[in-house]
RODO-2510 file (C-alpha; in nm, 4 decimals, decimal comma):
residues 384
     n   res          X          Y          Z
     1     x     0,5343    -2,1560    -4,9656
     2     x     0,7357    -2,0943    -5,2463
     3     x     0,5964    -1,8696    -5,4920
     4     x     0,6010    -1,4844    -5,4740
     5     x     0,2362    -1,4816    -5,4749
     6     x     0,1735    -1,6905    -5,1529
     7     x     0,4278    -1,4985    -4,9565
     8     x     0,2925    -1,1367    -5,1393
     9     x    -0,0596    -1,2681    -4,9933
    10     x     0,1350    -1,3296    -4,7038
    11     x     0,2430    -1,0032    -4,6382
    12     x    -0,1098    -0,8328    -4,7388
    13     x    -0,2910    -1,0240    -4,4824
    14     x    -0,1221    -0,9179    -4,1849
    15     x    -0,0737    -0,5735    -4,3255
    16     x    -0,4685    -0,5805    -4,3986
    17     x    -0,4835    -0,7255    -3,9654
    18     x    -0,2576    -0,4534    -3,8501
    19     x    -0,4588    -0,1562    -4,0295
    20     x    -0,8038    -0,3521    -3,8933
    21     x    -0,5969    -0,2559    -3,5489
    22     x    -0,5084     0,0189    -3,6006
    23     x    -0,8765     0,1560    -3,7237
    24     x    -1,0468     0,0034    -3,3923
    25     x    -0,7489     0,1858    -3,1930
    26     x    -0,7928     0,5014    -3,3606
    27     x    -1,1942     0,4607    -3,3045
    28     x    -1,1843     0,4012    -2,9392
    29     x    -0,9615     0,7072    -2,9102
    30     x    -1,1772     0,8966    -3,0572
    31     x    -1,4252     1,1842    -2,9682
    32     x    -1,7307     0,9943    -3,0243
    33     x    -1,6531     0,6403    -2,8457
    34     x    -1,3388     0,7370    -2,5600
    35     x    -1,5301     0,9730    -2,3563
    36     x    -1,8874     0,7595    -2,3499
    37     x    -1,7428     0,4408    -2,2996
    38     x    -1,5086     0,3845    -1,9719
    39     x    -1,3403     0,0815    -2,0882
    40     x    -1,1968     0,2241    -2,3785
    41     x    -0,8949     0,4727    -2,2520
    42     x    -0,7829     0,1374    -2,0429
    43     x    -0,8133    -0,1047    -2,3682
    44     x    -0,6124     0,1182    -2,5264
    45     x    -0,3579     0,1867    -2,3121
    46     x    -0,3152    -0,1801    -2,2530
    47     x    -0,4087    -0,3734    -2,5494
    48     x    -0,2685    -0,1611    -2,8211
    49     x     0,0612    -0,4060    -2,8572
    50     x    -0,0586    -0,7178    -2,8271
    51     x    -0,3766    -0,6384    -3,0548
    52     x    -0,0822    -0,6074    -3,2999
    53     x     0,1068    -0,8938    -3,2273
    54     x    -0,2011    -1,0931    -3,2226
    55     x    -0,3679    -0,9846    -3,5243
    56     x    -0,0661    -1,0012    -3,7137
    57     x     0,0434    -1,3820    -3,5997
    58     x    -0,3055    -1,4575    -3,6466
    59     x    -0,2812    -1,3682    -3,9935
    60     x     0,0076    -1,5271    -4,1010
    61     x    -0,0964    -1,8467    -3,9529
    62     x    -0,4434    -1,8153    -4,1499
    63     x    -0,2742    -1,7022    -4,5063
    64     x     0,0140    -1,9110    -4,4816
    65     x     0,0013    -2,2279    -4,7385
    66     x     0,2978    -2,4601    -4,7466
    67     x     0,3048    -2,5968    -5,1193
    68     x     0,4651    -2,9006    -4,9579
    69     x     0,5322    -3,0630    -4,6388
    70     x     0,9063    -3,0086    -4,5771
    71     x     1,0964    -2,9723    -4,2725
    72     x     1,1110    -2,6452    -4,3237
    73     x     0,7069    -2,5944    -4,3734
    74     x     0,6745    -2,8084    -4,0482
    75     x     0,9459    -2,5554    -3,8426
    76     x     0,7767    -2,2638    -3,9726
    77     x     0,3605    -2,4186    -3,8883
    78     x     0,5099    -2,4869    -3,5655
    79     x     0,6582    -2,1508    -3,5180
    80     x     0,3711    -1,9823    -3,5985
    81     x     0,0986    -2,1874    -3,3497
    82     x     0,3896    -2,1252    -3,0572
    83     x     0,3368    -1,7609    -3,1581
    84     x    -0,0081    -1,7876    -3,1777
    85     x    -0,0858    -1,9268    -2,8482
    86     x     0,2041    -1,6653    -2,6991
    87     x    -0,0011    -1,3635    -2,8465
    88     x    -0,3471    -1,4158    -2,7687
    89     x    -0,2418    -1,5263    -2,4101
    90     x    -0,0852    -1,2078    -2,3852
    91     x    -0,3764    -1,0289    -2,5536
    92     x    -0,6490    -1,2009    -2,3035
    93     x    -0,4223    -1,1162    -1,9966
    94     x    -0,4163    -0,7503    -2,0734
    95     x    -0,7526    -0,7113    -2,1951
    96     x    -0,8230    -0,8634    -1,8393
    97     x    -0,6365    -0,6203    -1,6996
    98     x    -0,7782    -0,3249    -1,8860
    99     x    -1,1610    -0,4481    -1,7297
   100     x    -1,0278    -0,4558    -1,3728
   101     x    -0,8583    -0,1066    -1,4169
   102     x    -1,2058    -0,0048    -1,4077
   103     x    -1,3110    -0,1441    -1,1166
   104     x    -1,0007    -0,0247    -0,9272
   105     x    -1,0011     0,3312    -1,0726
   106     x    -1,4016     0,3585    -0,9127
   107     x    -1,2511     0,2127    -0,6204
   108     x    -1,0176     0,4926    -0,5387
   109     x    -1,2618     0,6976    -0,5275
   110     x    -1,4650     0,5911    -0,2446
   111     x    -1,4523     0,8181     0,0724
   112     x    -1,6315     0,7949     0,3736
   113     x    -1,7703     0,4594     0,5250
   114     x    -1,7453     0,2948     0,2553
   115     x    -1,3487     0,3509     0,1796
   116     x    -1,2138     0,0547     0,4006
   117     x    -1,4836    -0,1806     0,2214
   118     x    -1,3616    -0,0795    -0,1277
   119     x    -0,9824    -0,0648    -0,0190
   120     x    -1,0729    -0,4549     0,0994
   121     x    -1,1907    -0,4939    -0,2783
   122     x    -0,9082    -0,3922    -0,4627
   123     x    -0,6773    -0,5811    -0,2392
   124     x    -0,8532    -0,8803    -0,3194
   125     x    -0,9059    -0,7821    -0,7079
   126     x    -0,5560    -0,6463    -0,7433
   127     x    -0,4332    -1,0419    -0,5918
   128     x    -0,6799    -1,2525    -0,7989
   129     x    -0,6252    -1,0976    -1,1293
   130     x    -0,2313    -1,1960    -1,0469
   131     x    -0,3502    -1,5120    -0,9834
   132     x    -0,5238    -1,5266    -1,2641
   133     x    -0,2722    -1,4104    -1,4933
   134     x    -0,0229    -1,6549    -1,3580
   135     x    -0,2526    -1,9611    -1,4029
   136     x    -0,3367    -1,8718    -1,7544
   137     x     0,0433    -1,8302    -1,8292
   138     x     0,1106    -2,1989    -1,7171
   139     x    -0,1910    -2,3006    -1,9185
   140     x    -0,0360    -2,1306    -2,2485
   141     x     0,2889    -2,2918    -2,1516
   142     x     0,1491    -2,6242    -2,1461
   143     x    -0,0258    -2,6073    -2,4703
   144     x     0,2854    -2,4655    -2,6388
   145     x     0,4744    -2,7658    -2,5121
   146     x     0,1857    -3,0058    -2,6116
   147     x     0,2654    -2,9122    -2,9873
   148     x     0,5761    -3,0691    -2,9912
   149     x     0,4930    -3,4883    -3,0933
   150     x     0,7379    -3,6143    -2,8875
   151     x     0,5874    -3,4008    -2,5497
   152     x     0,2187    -3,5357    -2,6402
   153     x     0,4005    -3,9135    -2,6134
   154     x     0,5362    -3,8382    -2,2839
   155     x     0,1991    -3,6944    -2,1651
   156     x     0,1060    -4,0683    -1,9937
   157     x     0,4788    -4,0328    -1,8059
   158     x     0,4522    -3,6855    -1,6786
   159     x     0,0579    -3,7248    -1,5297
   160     x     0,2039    -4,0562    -1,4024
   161     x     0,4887    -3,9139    -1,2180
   162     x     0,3109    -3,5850    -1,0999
   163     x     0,2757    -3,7007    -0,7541
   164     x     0,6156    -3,7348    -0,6943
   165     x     0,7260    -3,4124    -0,8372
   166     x     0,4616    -3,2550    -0,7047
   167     x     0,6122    -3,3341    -0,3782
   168     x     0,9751    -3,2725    -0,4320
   169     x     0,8800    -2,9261    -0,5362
   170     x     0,6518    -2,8417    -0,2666
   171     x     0,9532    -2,9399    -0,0448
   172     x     1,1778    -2,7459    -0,2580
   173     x     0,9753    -2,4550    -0,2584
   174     x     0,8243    -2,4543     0,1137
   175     x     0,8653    -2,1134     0,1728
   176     x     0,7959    -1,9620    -0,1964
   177     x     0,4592    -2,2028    -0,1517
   178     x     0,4569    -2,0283     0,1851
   179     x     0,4231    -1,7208     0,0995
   180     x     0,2171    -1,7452    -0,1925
   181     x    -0,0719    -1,8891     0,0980
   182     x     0,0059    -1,6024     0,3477
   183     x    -0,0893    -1,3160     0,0338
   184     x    -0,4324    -1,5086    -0,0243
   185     x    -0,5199    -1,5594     0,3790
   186     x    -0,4110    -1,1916     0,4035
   187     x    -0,5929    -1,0737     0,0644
   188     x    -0,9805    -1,2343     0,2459
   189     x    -0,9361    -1,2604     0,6139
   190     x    -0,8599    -0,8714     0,5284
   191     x    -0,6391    -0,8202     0,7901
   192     x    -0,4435    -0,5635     0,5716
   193     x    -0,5607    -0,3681     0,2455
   194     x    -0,3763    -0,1469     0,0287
   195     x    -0,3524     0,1749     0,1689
   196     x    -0,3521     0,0635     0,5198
   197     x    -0,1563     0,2809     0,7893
   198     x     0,0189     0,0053     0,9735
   199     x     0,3084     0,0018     1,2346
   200     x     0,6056    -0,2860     1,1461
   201     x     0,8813    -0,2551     1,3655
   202     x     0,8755     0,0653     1,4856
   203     x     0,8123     0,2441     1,1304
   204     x     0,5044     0,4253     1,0654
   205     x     0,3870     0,3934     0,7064
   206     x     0,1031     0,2479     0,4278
   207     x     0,0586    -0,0211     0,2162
   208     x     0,1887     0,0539    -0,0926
   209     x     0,1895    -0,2772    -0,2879
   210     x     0,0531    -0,5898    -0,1746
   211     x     0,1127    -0,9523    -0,3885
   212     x     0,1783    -1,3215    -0,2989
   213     x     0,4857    -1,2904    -0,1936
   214     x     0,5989    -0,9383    -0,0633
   215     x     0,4460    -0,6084     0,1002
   216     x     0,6040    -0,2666     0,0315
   217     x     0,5206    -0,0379     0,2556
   218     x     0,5708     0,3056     0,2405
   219     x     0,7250     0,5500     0,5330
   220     x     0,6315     0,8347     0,6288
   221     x     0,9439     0,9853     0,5110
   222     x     0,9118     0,8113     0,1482
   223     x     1,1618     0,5441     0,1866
   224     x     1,0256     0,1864     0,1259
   225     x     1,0311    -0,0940     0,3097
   226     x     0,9577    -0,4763     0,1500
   227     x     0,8637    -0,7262     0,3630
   228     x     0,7489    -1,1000     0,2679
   229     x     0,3955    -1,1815     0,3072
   230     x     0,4769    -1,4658     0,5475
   231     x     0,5947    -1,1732     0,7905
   232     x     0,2456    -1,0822     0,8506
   233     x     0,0847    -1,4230     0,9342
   234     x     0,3691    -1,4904     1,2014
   235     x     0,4671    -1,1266     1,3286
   236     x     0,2559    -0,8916     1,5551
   237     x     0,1657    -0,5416     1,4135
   238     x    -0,0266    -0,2443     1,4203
   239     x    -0,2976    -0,2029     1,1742
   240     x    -0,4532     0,1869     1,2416
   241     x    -0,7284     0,1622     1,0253
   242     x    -0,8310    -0,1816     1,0366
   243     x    -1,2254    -0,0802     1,1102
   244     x    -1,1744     0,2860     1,0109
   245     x    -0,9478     0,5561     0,9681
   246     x    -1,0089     0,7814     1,2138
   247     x    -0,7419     0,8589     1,4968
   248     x    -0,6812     1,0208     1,8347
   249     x    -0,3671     1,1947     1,8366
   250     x    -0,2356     1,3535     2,1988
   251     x     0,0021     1,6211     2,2451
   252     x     0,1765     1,6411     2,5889
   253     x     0,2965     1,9946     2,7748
   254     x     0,4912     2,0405     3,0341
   255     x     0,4483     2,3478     3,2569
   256     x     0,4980     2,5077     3,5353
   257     x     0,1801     2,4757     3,8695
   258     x     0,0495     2,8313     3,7979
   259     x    -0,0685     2,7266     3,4302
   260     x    -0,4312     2,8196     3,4232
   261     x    -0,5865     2,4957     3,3287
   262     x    -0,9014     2,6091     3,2714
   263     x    -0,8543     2,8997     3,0180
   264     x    -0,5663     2,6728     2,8225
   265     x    -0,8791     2,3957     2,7879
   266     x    -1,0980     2,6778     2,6373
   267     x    -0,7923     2,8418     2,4012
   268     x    -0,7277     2,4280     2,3058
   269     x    -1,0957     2,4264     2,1754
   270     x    -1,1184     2,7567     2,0063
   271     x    -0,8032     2,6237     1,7938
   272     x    -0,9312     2,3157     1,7481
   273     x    -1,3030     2,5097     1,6339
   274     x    -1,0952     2,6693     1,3466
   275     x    -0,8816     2,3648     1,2573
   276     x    -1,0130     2,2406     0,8901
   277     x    -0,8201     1,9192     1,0392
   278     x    -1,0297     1,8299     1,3029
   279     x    -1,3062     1,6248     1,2113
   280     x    -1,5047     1,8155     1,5108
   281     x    -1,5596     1,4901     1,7341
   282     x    -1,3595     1,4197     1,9982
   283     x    -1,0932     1,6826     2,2352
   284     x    -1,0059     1,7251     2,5682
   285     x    -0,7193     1,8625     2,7941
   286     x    -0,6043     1,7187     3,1116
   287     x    -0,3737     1,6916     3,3814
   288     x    -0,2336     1,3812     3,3514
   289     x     0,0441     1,3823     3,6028
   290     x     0,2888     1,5500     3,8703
   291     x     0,6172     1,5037     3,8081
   292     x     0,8933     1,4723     4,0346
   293     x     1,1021     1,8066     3,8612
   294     x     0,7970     2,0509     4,0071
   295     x     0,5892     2,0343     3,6758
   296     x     0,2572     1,9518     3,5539
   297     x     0,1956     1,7569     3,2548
   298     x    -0,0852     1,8100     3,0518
   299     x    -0,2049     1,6228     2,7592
   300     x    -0,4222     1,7353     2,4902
   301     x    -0,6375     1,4889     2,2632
   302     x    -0,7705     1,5820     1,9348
   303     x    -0,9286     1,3416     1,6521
   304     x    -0,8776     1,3436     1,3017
   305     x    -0,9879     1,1818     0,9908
   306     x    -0,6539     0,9890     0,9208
   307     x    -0,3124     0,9569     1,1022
   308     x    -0,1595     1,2254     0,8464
   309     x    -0,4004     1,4652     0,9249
   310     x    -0,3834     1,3921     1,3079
   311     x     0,0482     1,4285     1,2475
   312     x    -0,0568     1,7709     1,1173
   313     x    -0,3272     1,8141     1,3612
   314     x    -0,0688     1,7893     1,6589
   315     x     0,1796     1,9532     1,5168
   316     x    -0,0112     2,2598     1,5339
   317     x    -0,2020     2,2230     1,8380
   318     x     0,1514     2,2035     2,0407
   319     x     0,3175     2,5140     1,8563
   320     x    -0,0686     2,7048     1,9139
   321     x    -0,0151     2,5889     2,3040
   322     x     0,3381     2,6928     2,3366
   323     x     0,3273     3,0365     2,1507
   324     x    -0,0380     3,0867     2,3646
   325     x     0,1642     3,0489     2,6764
   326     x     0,4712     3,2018     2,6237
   327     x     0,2669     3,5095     2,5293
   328     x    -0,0275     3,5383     2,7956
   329     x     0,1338     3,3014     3,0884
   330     x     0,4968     3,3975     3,0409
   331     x     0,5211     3,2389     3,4414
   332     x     0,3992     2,9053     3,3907
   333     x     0,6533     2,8636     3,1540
   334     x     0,8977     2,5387     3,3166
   335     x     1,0912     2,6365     3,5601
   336     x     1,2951     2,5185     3,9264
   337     x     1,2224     2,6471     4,2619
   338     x     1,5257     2,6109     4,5181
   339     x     1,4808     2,7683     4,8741
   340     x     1,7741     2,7966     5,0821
   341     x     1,8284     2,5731     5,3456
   342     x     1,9415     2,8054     5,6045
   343     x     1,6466     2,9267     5,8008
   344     x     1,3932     2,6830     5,6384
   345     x     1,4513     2,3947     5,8615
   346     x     1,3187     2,0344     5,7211
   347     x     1,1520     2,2214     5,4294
   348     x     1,4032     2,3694     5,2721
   349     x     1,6097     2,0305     5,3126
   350     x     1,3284     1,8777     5,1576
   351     x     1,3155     2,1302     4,8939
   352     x     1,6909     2,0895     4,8017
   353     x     1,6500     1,7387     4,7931
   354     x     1,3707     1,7773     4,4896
   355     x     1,5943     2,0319     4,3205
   356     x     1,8662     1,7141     4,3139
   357     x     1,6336     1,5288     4,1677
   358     x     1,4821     1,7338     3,9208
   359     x     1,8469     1,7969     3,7452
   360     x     1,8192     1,4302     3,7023
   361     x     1,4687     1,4293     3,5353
   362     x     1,4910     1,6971     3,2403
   363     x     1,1808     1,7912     3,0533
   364     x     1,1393     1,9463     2,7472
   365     x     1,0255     2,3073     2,7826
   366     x     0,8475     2,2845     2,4157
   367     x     0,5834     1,9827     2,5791
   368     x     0,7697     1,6903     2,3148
   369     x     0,7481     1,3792     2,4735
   370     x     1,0760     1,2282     2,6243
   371     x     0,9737     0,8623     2,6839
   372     x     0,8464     0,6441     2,4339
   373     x     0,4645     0,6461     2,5060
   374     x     0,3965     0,4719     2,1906
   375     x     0,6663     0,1780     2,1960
   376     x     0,8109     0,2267     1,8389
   377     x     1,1487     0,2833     1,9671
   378     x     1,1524     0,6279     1,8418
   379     x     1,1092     0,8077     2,1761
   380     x     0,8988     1,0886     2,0744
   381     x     0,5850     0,8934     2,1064
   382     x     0,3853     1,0566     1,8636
   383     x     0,5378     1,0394     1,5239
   384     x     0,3389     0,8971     1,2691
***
């Protein structure tokens, strides 16, 4: 293309594409189409660029006339397809993209019953379209190598020799390959979704991000942690919502033998009664066991909807137990009888001898567990 003419026609064309663009943008944004039509906030959002790049590659490969076959006509025909096929991959990628947003954005939504079903959904949407997007990549790839002659000769060679490569990459790439099959079995045996509360060596958090070869997971205090998929297929862990969401959370007090039992159970359920965290199902309040130091241990249990709202839930329902008791049962508060041994005969031997023992066996006055009742190494037993 030599004359000013072609390349003015040239330059018209994908100005003309760009403005078509630019007019279905502006449409979809507007009053009368965005707010009627879910799919069109997402397509623009997402498609905006490469409906550009598209529409104006696509035009210059359309308008573009060589007046004769150079080398340099041949470079620039070549350039153009290789852009071509680069611009509409990325155009048919996003556009896929934009659909699924859809789906995932009515996903979120879902409460109730149905939420673990829909969470299984996007985890398997959310790893398909990735899929998807990766095997449509390679395809573009290929084709852009195919228009190169000398590629197209070799084609025979390469399908030839596939086997064998095939191999020594699958060797190469064992545990990439690995990995990539633990996000799929993970993704539909649905042993984790996104958003699952799960327990992975001793930290409590949710899945954040799930793809084929890593799982973030986020804690409860915000800090990440990334673990390969393959971690998952090989590892024991705790999945806490794996049927539902819903979880028991105890609370554990330790107080002194003259604790009225009783009343304490009726205070626990009045709280509980006015909790908006309590999903009014399951409670109770019971004396678990008789410690060596001259206490009693009670432990309170109390459901919620989800683990953050039973964290909450317990939180309160210790500080309502301890402020209750401290302020109508100031004497079953913990405390350490010692009778003297001088009078009292075997008893009061006896007696000295649990005294000795008890300085050896604290407990916490404000009911926090000191052993680690749920095995997360943390010690406190019921941190989330």
């Amino acid at each position: 293309m030599s004359s000013t003419s072609s390349w003015v026609g040239l330059i018209l064309a994908v100005i003309a594409a760009v403005a078509a663009v630019e007019i279905v943008r502006r449409v979809l944004k507007s009053r009368l189409v965005g707010p009627r039509w879910v799919l069109a906030e997402p397509l623009v959002r997402r498609c905006t660029w490469p409906g550009f790049g598209t529409a104006a590659i696509v035009a210059a490969n359309i308008a573009y006339e060589p007046v004769a076959i150079t080398d340099d006509a041949v470079l620039i025909e070549r350039g153009l397809g290789l852009f071509t096929i680069g611009t509409v991959t990325w155009l048919v990628i996003q556009a896929a993209y934009a659909i699924t947003d859809v789906v995932l954005a009515r996903l979120l939504t879902v409460e109730g019953d149905g939420n673990r079903r829909a969470r299984r959904i996007r985890t398997q949407i959310t790893l398909v379209r990735r899929v998807a997007a990766a095997v449509v990549i390679v395809v573009a790839m290929g084709a852009m190598l195919f228009t190169f002659p000398a590629v197209r000769a070799l084609g025979a060679g390469l399908l030839a020799s596939a086997g064998i490569v095939g191999v020594v990459a699958g060797i190469a790439a064992q545990s990439t390959l690995g990995n990539l099959f633990a996000g799929l079995q993970l993704a539909f045996s649905d042993a984790i979704r996104l958003d699952d509360v799960v327990v992975v060596r001793g930290e409590w958090g949710r899945i954040e991000e799930l793809t084929l070869t890593y799982v973030v997971l986020r804690l409860w205090d915000e800090r990440r942690l990334v673990l390969p998929v393959s971690y998952f297929t090989q590892n024991p862990f705790e999945n806490w919502t794996r049927h539902n969401s819903r979880v028991i959370g105890h609370v554990y007090v330790r107080v002194d033998w003259t604790v009225p039992v009783a009343e304490l159970r009726s205070e626990l359920y009045r709280f509980l009664r006015g909790h908006p965290l309590w999903d009014q199902k399951d409670w109770t309040l019971q004396v678990t066991d008789l410690l060596l130091n001259g206490l009693v241990e009670l432990r309170a249990l109390m459901s919620a909807a989800d683990s953050a709202s039973a964290w909450d839930l317990k939180c309160d329902a210790r500080e309502h137990l301890l402020t209750y008791i401290r302020a109508n049962h100031p004497e079953a508060l913990p405390r350490f009888r010692v009778l003297d041994d001088r009078g009292a005969g075997a008893f009061g031997k006896a007696a000295a001898g649990w005294a000795a023992v008890a300085a050896n066996y604290p407990a916490s006055p404000d009911g926090r567990e000191d052993r680690d009742e749920d095995g997360d190494g943390s010690g406190g037993g019921d941190r989330p």
